[in-house]
C-alpha positions in Angstrom: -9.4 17.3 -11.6 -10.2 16.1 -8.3 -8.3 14.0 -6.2 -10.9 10.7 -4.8 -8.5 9.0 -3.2 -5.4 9.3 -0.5 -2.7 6.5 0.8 -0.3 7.5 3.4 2.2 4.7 4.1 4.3 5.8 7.1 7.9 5.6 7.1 9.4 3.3 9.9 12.7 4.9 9.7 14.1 7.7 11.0 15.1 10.7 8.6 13.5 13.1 6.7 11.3 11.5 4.7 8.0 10.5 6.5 5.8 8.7 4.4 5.1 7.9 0.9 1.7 8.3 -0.5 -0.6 7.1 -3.6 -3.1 9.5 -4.7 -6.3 8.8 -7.2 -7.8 11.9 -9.5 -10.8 11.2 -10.3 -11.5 7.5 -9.8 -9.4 7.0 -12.9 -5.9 7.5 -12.6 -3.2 6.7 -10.0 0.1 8.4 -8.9 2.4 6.3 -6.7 5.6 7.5 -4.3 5.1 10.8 -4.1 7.3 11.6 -1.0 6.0 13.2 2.2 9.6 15.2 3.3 10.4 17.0 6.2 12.8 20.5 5.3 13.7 23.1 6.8 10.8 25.0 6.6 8.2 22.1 7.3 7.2 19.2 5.3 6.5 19.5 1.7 6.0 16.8 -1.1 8.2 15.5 -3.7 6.8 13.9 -6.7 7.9 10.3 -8.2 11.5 10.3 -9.6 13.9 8.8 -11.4 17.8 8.5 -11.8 18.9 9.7 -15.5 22.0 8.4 -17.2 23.9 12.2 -16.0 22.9 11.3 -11.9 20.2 13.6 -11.6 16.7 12.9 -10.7 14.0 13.8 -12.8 10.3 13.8 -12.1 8.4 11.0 -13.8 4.6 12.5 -13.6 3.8 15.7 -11.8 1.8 19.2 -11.9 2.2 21.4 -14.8 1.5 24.4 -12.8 2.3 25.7 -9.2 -1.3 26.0 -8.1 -2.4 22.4 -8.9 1.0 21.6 -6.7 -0.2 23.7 -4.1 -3.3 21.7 -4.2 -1.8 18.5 -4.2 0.3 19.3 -1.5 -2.6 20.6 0.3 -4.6 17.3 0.2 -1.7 15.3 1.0 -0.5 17.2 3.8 -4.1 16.8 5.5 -4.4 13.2 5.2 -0.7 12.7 6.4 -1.7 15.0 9.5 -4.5 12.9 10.2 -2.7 9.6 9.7 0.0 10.7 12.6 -3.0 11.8 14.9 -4.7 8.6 14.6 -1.5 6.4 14.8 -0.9 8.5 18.3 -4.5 7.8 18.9 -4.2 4.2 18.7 -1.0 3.2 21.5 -3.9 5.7 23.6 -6.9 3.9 23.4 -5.4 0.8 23.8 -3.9 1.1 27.0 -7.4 2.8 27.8 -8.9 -1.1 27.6 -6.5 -3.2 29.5 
């Protein structure tokens, strides 16, 4: 499995959760919403959910195993990184041209 493709949308709002992201494995298949949140010991991802009848949320697709989590978390982490340093980037370089 190999993940082809990463979307980090950016969260406008204040609050602990930063962005939500689309990822592609393989150019074949496509997760949506998995959540970019920030806890108390740094920012980890939460996969897409939904409310059951009892109140509780359950996942709707995610990793069977802790080291492809770990690996998707990995990935998305990155990309997430290097969205915030290029959207930092960007106020930057434009006040660099007027």
């Amino acid at each position: 499995m190999k993940i082809t493709d990463v979307r980090v949308r950016k969260v406008a709002k204040e609050g602990k959760m930063k962005a939500v992201v689309s990822i592609t494995i393989d150019d074949e298949f496509v997760v949506h919403d998995i959540k970019v949140i920030e806890g108390e010991k740094g920012l980890f991802i939460a996969m897409p959910s939904r409310k059951a009848s009892d109140g509780e949320y359950r996942d709707i697709a995610h990793p069977i195993n802790s080291e492809t989590r770990e690996r998707i978390q990995k990935i998305i982490l990155e990309h997430y990184e290097t969205a915030i340093a290029e959207s930092e980037a960007e106020p930057e370089a434009a006040a660099a041209e007027v």
